[in-house]
Residue, then its C-alpha position, 0 to 999 in steps of 0.5 A: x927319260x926313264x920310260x926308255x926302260x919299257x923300250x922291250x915293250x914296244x914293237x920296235x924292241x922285239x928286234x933280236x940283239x944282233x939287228x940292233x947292233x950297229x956296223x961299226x959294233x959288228x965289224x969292229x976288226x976295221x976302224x970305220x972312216x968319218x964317211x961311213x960313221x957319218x952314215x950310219x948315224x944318219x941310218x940310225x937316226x933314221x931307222x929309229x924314228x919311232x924310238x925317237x918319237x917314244x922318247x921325246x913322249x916318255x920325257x915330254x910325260x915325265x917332266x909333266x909328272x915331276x912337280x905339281x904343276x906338272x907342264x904349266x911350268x913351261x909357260x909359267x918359267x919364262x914368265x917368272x925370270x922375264x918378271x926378275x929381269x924387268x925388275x933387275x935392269x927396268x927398276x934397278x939400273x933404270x934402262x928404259x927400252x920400250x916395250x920390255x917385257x917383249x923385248x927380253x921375252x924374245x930372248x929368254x924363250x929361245x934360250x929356255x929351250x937351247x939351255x933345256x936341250x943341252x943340259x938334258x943331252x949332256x946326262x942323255x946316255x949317262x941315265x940309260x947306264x942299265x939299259x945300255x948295257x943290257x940291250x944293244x941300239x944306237x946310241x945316237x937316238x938319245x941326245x936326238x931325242x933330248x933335243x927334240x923334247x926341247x922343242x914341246x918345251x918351246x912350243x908351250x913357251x910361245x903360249x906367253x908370248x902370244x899372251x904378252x903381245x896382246x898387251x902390245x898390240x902395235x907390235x903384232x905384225x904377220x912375220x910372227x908367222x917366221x918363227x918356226x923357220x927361226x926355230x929349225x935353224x936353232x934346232x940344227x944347231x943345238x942338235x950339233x951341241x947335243x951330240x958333243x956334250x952328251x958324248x964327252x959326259x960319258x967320259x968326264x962327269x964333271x961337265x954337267x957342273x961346268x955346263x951350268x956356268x958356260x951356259x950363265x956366263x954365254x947368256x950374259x955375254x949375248x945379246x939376252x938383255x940388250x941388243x947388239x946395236x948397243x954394243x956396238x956403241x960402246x968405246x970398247x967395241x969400236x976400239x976393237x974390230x974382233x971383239x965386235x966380229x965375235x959378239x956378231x958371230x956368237x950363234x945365240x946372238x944371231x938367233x936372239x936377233x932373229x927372234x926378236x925382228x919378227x917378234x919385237x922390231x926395233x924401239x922406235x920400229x915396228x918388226x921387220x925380216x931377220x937377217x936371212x944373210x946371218x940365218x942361213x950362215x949359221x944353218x951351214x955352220x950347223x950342219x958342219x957341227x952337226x956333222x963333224x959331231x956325229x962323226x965324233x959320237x959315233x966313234x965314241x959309242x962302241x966305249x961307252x958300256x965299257x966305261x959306264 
């Protein structure tokens, strides 16, 4: 998000220091409550839908001018690892699941996009060190937009997609038309997730690195390359009621799941509804998160020049 730097520019950035100054920077002599912290990080977001949308369009462009290929990567990545996985447990450890390539796809895209969102709000406020302490606004806008970039990044993703369910055509059906609704539900909870690592980095660094491994191992713990039904036939989950309970709650394998009813079905079925009882679940668990989470960021904020 380097073009934040041109934020002066920008109309919105002719606003004196004071009025970008939050209420919590301004009257500081009172610990404000989670109510009214809540509050004004809905406010902030809200007040600053254009610096929002100038963020996601500076990183959107960024990205886009980082390597040669520019944008293309976002279609050509999820191609490429969906490539290795095939070959990986297609080839290698020779498990036949019908329809593959859609099958993993299903998954990789969506988790393309949470991993891109989370990695990009965990630096969200530590890049914009200089400008956090020259210029007042809030803070909250940041990981938002980071998010929210994530979601051009996933739009491109489904360009593939669509490409590769031309080549099973039995498997297009008009639940495709669901995605988006899958999406916003994703959307929801890793904004939750957003706002907490891109908080704690400004204090702990080293999150990043330990980010990359949670996320890896996170993957392979959910239902990324196989299906839950599979682990639910496994002598160790029929042993062991809590450990089928947790793979069932894991939030990527509820939306992996979700996904992959809409656009993949079952080996032998065609695609059918998601799980709208697991849906709408997590869509009250993120809006917990997304709560509880701004409410810790915001508390944090008035530190972070300080620290940075």
């Amino acid at each position: 998000m380097a073009g934040l730097d041109r934020v002066r520019m920008l109309p919105f950035g002719a606003m004196s220091a004071t009025s970008e100054v939050p209420a919590a920077f301004r009257h500081a002599a009172t610990r404000p409550g989670a109510r009214r912290l809540l509050g004004e990080a809905v406010d902030d977001i809200r007040s600053r839908r254009r610096l929002v949308r100038y963020l996601v369009q500076a990183d959107v462009r960024k990205k886009g001018a980082d390597t040669f290929f520019g944008n293309l990567w976002w279609i050509l990545d999820p191609l490429l690892q969906m490539l290795v996985y095939v070959v990986f447990v297609g080839l290698i450890l020779d498990r036949q699941t019908p329809d593959y390539p859609l099958f993993i796809l299903a998954a990789i895209l969506p988790w393309k996009w949470f991993t891109t969102s989370v990695n990009d709000a965990a630096s969200a406020v530590t890049s914009q060190e200089k400008l956090i302490k020259q210029i007042q606004f809030p803070k909250i806008v940041l990981p938002v937009a980071a998010n929210t970039a994530g979601v051009v990044g996933f739009a491109f993703g489904l360009i593939p997609l669509f490409a590769i369910m031309l080549l099973y055509a039995h498997r297009i059906s008009p639940l495709l038309v669901l995605i988006p609704v899958i999406a916003a539900v994703q959307y929801l909870f890793t904004l939750g997730v957003a706002f907490l690592v891109s908080a704690v980095n400004v204090f702990f660094r080293d999150l990043g690195n330990v980010l990359r491994h949670v996320l890896r191992l996170w993957f392979y713990l959910s239902p990324g390359l196989y299906s839950l039904s599979l682990l639910d036939e496994t002598a160790i989950f029929q042993q062991n009621p809590i450990l089928s309970f947790i793979a069932h709650a894991n939030p990527m394998a509820i939306l992996f799941a979700a996904y992959r009813a809409v656009i993949y079905g079952t080996p032998d079925g065609p695609p059918m509804f998601p799980d709208w009882g697991g849906l709408l679940a997590l869509t009250v668990a993120s809006s917990i998160l997304i709560a509880l989470t701004a409410i810790f960021f915001k508390r944090l904020e008035p530190q972070f020049a300080k620290v940075l």
